[in-house]
Z-matrix of the N, CA and C atoms (Angstrom, degrees):
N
C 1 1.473
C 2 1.518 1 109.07
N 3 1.665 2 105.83 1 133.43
C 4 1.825 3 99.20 2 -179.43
C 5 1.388 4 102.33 3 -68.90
N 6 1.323 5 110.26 4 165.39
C 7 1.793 6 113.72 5 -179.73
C 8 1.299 7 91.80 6 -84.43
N 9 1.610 8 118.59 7 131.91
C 10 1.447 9 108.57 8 153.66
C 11 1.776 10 103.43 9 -148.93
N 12 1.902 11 90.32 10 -166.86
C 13 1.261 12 70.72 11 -158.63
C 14 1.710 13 81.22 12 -139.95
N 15 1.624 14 120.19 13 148.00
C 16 1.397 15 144.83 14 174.40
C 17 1.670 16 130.57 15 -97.56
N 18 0.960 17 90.85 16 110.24
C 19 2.061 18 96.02 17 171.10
C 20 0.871 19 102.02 18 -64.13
N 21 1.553 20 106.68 19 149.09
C 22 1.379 21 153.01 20 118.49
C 23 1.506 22 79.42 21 42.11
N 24 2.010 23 105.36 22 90.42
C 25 1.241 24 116.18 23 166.77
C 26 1.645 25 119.71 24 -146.03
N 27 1.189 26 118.08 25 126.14
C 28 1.365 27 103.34 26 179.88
C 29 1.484 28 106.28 27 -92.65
N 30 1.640 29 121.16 28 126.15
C 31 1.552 30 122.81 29 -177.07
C 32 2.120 31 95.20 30 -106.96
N 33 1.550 32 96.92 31 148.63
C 34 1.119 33 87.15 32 157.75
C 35 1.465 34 96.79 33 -137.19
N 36 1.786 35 98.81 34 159.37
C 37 1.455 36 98.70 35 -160.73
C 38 1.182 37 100.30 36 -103.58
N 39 1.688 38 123.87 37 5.23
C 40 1.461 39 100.40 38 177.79
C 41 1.906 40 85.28 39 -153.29
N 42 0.959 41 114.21 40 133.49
C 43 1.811 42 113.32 41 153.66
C 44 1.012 43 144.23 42 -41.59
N 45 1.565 44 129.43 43 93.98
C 46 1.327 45 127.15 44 -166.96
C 47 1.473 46 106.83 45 -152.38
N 48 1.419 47 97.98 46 117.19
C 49 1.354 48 118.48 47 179.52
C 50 1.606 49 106.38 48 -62.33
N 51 1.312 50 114.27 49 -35.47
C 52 1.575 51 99.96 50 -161.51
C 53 1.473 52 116.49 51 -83.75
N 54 1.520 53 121.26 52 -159.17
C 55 1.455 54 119.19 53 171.48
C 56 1.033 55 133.18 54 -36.16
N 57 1.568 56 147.21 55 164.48
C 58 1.089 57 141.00 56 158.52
C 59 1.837 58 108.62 57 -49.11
N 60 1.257 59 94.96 58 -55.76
C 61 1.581 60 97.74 59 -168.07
C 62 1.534 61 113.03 60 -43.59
N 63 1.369 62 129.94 61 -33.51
C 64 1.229 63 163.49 62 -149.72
C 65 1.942 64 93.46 63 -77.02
N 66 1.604 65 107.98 64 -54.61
C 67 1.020 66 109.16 65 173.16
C 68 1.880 67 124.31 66 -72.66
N 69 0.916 68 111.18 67 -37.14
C 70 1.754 69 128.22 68 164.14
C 71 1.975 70 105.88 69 -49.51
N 72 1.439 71 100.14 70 -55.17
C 73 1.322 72 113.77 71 -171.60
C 74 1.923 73 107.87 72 -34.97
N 75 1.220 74 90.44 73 -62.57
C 76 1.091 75 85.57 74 -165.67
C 77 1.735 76 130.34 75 -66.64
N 78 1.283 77 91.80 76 -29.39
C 79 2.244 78 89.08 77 150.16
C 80 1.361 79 132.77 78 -89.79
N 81 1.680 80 99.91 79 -37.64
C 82 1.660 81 82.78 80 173.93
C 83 2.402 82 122.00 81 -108.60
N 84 1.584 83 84.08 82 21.24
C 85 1.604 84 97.15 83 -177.72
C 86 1.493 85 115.28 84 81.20
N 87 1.794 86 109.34 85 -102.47
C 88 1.094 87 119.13 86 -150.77
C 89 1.493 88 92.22 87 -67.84
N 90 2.097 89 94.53 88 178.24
C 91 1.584 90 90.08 89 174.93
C 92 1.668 91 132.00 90 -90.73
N 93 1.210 92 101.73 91 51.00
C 94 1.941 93 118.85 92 177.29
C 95 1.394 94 88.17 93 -80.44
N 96 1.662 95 118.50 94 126.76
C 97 1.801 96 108.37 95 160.53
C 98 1.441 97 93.09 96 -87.06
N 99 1.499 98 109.84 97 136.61
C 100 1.555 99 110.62 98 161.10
C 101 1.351 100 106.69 99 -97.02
N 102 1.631 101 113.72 100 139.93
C 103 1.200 102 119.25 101 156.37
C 104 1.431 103 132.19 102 -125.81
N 105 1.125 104 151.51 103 -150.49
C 106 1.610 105 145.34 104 -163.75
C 107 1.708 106 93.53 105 -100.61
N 108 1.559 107 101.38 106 -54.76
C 109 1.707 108 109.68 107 -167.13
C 110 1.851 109 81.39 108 -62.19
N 111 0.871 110 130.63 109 -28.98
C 112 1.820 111 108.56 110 -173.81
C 113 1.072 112 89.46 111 -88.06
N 114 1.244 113 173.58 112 5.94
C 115 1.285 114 161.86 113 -161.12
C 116 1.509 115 97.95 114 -114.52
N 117 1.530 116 109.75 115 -47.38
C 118 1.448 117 114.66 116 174.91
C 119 1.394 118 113.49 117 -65.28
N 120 1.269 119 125.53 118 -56.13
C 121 1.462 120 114.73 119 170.96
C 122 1.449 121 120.67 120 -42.09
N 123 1.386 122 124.51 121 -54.49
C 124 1.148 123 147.66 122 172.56
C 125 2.142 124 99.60 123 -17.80
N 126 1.292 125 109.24 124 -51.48
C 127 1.247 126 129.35 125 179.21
C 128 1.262 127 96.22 126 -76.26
N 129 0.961 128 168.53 127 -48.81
C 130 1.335 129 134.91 128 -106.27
C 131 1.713 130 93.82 129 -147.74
N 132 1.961 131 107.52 130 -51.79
C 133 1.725 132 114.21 131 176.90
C 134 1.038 133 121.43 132 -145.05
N 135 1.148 134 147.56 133 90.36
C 136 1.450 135 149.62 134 -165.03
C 137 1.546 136 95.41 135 -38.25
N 138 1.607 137 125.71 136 -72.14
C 139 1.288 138 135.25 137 -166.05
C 140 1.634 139 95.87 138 -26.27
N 141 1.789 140 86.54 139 -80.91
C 142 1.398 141 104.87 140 -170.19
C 143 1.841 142 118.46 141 -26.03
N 144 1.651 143 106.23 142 -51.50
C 145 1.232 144 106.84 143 162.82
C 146 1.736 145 137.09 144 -52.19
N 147 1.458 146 112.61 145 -33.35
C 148 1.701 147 127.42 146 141.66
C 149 0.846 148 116.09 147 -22.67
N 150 1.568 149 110.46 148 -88.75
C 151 0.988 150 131.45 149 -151.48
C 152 2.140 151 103.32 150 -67.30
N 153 1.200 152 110.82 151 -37.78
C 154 1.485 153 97.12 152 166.30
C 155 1.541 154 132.27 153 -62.22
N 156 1.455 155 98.32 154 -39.67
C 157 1.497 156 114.04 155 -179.09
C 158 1.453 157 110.73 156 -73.37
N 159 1.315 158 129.56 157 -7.89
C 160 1.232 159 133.92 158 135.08
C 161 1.263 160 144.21 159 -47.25
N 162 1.690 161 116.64 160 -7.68
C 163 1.696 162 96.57 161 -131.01
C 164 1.181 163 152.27 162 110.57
N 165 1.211 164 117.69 163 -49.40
C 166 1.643 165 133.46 164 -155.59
C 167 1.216 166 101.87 165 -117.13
N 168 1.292 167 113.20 166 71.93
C 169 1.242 168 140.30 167 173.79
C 170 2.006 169 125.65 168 -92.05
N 171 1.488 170 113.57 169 94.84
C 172 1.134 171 140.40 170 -154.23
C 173 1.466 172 112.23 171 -100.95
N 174 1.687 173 113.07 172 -15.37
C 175 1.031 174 112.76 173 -170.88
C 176 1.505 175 142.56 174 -82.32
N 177 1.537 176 91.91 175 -18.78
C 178 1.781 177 114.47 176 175.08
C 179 1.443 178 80.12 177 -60.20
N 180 1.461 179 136.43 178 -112.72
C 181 1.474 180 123.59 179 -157.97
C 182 1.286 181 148.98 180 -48.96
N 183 1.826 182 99.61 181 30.18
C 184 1.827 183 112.41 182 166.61
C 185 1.665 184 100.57 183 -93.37
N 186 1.228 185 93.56 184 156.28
C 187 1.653 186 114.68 185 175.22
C 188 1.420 187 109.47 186 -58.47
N 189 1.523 188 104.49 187 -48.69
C 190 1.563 189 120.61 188 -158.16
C 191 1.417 190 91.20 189 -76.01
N 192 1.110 191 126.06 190 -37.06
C 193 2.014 192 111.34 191 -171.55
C 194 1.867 193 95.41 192 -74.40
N 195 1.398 194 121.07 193 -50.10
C 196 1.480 195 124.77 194 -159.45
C 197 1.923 196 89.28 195 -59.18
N 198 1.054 197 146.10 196 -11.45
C 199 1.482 198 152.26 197 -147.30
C 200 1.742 199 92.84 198 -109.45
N 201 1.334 200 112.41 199 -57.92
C 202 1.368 201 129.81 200 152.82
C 203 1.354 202 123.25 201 -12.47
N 204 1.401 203 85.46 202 -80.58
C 205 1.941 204 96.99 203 178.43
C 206 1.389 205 103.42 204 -66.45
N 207 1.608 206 136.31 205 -34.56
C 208 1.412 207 110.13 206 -152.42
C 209 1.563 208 91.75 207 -84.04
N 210 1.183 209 128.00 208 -29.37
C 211 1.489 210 126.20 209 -176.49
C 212 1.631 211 118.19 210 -66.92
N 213 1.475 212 111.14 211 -27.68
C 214 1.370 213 133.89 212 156.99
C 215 1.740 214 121.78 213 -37.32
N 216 1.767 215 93.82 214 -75.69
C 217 1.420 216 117.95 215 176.75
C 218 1.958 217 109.42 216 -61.20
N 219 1.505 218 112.28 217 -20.07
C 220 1.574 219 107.41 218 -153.30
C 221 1.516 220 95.48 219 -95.70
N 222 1.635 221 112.68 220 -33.81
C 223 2.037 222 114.28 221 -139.51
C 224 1.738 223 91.09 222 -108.36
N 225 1.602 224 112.70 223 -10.55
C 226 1.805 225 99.00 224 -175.30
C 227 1.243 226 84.46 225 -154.57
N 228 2.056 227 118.27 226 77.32
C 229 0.931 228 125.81 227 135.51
C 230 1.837 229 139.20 228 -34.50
N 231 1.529 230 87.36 229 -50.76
C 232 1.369 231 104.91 230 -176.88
C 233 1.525 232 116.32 231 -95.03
N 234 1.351 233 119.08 232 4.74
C 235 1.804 234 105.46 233 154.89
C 236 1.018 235 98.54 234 -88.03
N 237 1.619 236 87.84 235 -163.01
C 238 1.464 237 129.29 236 -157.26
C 239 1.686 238 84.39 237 -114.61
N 240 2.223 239 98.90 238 112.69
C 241 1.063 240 103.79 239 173.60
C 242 1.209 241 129.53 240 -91.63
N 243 1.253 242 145.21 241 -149.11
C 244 1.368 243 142.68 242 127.95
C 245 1.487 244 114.26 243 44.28
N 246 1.434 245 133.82 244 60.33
C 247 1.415 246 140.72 245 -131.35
C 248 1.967 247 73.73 246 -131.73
N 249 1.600 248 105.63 247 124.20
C 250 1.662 249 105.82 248 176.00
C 251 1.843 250 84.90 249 -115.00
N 252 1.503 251 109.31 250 131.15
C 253 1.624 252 102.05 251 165.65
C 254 1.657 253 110.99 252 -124.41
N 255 0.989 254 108.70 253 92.05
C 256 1.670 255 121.08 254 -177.10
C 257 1.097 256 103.76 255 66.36
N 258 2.199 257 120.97 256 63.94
C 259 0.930 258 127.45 257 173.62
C 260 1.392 259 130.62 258 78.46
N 261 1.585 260 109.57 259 -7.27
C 262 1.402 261 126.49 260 -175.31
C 263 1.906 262 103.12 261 -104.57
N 264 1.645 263 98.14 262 121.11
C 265 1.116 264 77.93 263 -166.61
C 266 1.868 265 104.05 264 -107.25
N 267 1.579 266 110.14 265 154.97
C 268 1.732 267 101.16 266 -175.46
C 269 1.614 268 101.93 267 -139.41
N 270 1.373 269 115.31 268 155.27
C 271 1.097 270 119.05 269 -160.05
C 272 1.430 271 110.41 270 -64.28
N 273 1.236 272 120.90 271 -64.28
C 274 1.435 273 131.10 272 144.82
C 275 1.306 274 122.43 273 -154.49
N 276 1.389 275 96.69 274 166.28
C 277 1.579 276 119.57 275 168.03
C 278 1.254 277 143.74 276 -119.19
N 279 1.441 278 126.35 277 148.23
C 280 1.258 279 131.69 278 -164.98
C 281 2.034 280 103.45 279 -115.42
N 282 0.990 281 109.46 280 127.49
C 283 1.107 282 106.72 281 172.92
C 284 1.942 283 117.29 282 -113.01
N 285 1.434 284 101.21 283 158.97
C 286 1.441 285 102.66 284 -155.13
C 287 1.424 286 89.00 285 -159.68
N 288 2.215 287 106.31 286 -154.49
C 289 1.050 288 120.46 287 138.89
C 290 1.447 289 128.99 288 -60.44
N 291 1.279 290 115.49 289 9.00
C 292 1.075 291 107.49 290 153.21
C 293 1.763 292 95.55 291 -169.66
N 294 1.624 293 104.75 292 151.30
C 295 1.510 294 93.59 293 166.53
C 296 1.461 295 132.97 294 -73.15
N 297 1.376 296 120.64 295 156.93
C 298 1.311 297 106.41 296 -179.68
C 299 1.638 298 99.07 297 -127.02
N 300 1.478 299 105.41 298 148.35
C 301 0.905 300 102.23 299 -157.43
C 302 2.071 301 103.22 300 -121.90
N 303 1.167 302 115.22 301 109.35
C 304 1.839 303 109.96 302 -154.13
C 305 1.270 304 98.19 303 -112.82
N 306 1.294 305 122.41 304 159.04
C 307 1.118 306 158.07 305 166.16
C 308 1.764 307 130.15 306 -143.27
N 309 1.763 308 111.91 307 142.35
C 310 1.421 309 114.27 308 -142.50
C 311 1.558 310 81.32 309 -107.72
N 312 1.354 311 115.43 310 141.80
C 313 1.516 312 106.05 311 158.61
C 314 1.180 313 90.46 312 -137.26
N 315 1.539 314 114.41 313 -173.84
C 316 1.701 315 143.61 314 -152.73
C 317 1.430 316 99.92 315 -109.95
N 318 1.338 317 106.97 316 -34.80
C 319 1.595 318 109.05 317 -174.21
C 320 1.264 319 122.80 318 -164.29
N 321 1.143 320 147.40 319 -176.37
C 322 1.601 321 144.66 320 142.75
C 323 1.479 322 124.93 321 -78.95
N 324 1.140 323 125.89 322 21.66
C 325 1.835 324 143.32 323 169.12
C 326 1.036 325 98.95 324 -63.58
N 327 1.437 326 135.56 325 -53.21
C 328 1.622 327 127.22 326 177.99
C 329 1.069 328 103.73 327 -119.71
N 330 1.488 329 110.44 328 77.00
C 331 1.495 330 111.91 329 165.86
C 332 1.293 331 114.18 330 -63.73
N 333 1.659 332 126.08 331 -43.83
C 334 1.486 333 140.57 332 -144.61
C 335 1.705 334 79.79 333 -65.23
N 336 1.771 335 109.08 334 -68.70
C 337 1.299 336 111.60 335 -160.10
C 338 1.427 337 132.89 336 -56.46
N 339 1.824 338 94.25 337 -27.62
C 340 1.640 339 82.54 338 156.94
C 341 1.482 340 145.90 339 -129.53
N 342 1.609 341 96.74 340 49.31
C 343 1.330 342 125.95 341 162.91
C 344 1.756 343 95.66 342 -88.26
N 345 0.922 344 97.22 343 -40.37
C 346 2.013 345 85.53 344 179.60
C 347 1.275 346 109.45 345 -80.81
N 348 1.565 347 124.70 346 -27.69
C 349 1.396 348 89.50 347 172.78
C 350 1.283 349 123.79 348 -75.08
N 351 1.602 350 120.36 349 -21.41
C 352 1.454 351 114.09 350 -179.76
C 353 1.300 352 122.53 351 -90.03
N 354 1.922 353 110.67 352 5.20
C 355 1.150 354 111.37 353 143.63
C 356 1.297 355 123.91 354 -73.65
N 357 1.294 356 130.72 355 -55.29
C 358 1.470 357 119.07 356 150.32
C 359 1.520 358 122.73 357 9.66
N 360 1.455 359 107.26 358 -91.11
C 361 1.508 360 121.09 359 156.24
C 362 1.398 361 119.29 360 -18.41
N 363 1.039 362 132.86 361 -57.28
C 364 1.850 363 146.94 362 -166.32
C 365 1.548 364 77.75 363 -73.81
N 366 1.080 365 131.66 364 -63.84
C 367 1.811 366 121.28 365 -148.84
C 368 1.760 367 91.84 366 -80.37
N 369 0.913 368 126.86 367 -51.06
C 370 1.676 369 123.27 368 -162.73
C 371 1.826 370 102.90 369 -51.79
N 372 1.626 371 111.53 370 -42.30
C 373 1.217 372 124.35 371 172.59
C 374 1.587 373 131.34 372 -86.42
N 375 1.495 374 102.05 373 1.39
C 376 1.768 375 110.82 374 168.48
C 377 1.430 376 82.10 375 -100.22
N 378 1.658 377 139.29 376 -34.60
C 379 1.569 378 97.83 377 -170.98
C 380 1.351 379 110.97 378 -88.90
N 381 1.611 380 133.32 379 13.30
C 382 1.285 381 131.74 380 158.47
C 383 1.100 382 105.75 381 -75.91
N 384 1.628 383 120.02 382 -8.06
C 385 2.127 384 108.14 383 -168.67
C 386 1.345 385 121.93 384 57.04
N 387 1.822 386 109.08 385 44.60
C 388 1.035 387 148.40 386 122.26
C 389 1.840 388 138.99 387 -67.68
N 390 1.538 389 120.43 388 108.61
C 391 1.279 390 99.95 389 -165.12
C 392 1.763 391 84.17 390 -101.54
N 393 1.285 392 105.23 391 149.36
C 394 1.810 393 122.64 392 -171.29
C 395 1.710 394 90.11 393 -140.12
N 396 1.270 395 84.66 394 168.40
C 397 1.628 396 114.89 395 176.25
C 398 1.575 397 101.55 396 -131.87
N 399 1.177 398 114.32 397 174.18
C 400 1.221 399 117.21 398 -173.57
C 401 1.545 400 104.81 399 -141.38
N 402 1.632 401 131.57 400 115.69
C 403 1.565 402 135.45 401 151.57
C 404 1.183 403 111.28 402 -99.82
N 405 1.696 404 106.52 403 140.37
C 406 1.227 405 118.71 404 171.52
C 407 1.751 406 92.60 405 -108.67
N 408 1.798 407 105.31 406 142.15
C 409 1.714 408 91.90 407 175.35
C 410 1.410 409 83.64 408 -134.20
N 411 1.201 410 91.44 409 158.74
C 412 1.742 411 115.03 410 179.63
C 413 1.814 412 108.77 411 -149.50
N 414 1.845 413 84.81 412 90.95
C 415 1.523 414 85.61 413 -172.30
C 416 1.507 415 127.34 414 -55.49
N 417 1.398 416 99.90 415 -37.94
C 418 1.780 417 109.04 416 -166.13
C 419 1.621 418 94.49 417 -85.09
N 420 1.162 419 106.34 418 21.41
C 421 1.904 420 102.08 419 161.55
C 422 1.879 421 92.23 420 -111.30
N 423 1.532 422 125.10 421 -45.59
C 424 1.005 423 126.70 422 -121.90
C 425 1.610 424 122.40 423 45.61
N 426 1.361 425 121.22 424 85.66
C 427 1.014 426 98.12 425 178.03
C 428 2.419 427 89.57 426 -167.54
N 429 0.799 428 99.38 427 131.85
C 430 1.552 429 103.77 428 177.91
C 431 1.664 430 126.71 429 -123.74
N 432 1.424 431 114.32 430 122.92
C 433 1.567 432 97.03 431 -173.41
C 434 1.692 433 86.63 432 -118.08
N 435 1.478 434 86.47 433 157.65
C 436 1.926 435 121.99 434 177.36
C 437 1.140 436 81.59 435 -78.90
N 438 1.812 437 98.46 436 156.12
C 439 1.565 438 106.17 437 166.99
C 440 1.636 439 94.77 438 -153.09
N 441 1.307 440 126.79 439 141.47
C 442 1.795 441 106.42 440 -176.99
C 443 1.944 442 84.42 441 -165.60
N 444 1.370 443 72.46 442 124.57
C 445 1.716 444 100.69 443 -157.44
C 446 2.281 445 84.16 444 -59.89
N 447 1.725 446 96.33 445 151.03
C 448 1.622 447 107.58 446 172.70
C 449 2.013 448 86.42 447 -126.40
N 450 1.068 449 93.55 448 -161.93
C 451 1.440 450 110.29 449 -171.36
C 452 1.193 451 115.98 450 -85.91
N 453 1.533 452 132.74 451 -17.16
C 454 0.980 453 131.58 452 170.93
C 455 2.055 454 105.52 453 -84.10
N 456 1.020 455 123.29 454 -39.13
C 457 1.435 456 121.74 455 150.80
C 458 1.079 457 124.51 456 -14.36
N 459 1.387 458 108.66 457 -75.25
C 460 1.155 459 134.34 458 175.16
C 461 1.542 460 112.99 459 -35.18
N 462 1.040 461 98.27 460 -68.57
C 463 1.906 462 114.45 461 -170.42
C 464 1.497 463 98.08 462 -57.87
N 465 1.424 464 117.50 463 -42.91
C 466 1.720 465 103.09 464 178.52
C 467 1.215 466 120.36 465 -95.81
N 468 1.361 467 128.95 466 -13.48
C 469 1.723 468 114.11 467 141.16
C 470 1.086 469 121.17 468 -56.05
N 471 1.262 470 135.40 469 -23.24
C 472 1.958 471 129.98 470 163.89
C 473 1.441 472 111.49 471 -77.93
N 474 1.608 473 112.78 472 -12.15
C 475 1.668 474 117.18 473 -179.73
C 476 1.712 475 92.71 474 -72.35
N 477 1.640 476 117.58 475 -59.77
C 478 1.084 477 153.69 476 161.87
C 479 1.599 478 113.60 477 0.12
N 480 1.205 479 93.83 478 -68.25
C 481 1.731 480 111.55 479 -164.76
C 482 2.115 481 102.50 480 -81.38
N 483 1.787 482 88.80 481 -30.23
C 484 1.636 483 88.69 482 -159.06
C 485 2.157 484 90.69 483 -83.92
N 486 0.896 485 134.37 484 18.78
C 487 1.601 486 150.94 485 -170.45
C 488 1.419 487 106.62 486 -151.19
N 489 1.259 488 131.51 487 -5.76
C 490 1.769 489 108.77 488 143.08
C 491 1.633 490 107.10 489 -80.90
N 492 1.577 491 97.97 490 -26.67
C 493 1.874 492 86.04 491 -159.37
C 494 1.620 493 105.15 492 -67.51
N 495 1.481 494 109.45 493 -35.52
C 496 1.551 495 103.10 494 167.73
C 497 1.075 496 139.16 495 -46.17
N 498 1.516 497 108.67 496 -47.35
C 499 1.672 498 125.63 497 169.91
C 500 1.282 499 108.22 498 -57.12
N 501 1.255 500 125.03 499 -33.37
C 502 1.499 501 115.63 500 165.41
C 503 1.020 502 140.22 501 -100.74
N 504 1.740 503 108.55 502 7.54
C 505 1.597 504 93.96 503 168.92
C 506 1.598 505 94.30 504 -117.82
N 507 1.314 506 106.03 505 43.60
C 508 1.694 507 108.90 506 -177.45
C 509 1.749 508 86.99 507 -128.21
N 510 1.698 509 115.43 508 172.78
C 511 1.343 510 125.12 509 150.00
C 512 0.994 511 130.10 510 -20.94
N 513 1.325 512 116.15 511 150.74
C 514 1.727 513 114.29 512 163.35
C 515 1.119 514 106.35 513 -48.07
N 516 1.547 515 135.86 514 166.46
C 517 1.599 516 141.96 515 156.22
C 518 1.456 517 93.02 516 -87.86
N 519 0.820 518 109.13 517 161.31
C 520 1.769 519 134.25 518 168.40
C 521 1.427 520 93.68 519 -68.84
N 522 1.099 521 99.51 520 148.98
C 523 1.452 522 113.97 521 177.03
C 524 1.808 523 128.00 522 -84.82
N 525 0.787 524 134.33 523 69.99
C 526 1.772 525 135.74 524 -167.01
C 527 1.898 526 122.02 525 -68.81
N 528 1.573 527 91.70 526 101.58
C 529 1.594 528 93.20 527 175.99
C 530 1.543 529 121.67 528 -47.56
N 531 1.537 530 113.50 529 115.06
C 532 1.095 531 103.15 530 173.68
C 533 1.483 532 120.76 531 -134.94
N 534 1.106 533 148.35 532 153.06
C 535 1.372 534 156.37 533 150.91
C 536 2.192 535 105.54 534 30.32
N 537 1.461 536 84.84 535 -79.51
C 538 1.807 537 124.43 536 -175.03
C 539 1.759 538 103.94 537 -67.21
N 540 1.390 539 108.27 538 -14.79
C 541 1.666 540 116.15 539 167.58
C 542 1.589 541 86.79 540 -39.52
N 543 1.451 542 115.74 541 -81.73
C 544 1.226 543 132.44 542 -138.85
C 545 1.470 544 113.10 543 -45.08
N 546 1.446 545 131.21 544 -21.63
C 547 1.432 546 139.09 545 -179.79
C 548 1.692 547 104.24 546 -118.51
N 549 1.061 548 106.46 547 18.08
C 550 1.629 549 97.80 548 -173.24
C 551 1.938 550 111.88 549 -99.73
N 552 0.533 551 143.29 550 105.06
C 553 1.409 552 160.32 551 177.45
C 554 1.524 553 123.91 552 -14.47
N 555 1.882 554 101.20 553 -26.40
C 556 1.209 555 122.04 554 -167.27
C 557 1.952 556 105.19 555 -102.35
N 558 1.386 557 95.10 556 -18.81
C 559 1.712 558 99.52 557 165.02
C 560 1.105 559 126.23 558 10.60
N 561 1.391 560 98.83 559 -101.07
C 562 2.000 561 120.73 560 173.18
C 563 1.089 562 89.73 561 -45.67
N 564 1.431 563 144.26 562 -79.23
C 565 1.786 564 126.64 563 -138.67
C 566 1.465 565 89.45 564 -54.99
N 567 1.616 566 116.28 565 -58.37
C 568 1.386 567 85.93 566 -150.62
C 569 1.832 568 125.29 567 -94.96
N 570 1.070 569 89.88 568 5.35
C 571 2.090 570 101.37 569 171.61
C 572 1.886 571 90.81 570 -127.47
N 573 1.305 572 125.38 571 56.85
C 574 1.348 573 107.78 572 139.90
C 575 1.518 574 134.30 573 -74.82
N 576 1.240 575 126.58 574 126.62
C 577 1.390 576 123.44 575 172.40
C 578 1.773 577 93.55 576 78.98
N 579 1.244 578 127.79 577 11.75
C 580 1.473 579 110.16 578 158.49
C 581 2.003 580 102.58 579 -107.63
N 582 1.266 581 93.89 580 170.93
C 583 1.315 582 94.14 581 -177.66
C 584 1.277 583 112.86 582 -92.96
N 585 1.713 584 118.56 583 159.56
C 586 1.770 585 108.93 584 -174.92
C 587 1.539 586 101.40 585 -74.84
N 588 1.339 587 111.89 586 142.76
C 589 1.431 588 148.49 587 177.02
C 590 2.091 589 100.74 588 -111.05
N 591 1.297 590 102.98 589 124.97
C 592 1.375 591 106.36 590 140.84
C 593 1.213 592 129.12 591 -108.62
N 594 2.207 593 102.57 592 124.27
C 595 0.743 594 132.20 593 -176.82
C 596 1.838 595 126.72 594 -90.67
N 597 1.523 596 102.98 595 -176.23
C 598 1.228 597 92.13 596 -169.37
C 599 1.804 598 94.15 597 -82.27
């Protein structure tokens, strides 16, 4: 098969009339939808992760996400963007002998967090019986790493998924001053009217 690559397509890999949740249900059970961007928070802020899986979504009007998209929309004209696969959505993909499955970041600052989310990705699509690869690209480095989930992966993306669903069907977390506060979107909500603290 030539490698190529598809726009702005939503695939679903299996037929299902019913809810979204309906489709989630059946790998990760209860009704928590897991997704990659929660997987990434998951790493990085519990709150922050709350507070999305709520709703309370702050991020369309940060600088640092709008920086995101334009580097998104500018550096991989010619893939296949904005690719939703049974609600899961990925930046794009290249298909081949095997699919690959990419994602754009800003930098290597959260590497940890988003090697898990695009591990995420690798496991949601090995339990469709899909084999994927995984790129992380980071244009304003030029620079891209492979990532292709082993068995120990595995076991902590199921650690992963089974510890967001708690955090969200539990309390807010307290909120913890840290470093990455300072560009994070959720700021004001969560240190309004306290004073700045340096954190770890």
């Amino acid at each position: 098969m030539n490698d190529e690559s598809v726009k702005d397509t939503d695939y679903s890999l299996e037929l299902n009339d019913g809810p979204e949740t309906n489709i989630y249900a059946e790998v990760f059970l209860d009704s928590v939808r897991i997704t990659g961007v929660k997987v990434n928070y998951y790493h990085i802020c519990k709150t922050k992760l709350w507070l999305f899986s709520h709703n309370i979504n702050l991020e369309r009007e940060n600088d640092n996400v709008s920086l995101g998209k334009i580097l998104h929309e500018d550096r991989y004209k010619k893939n296949l963007k904005n690719v939703t696969i049974d609600g899961i959505s990925i930046d794009f993909v290249k298909t081949g002998k095997r699919i690959e499955i990419h994602e754009i970041k800003k930098s290597k600052k959260m590497d940890a967090a988003d090697r898990a989310q695009l591990l995420f990705y690798l496991y949601y699509l090995k339990k469709r019986g899909f084999d994927a690869v995984g790129i992380l690209n980071y244009p304003l480095l030029n620079k891209t790493e492979k990532i292709e989930m082993n068995a120990e992966d595995e076991a902590n993306t199921e650690r992963d998924i089974e510890e967001i669903k708690k955090i969200v069907l539990s309390s807010m977390p307290a909120p913890m001053h840290k470093k990455i506060c300072l560009k994070c979107a959720y700021q004001e909500f969560c240190f309004c009217g306290k004073g700045d603290e340096d954190g770890a």
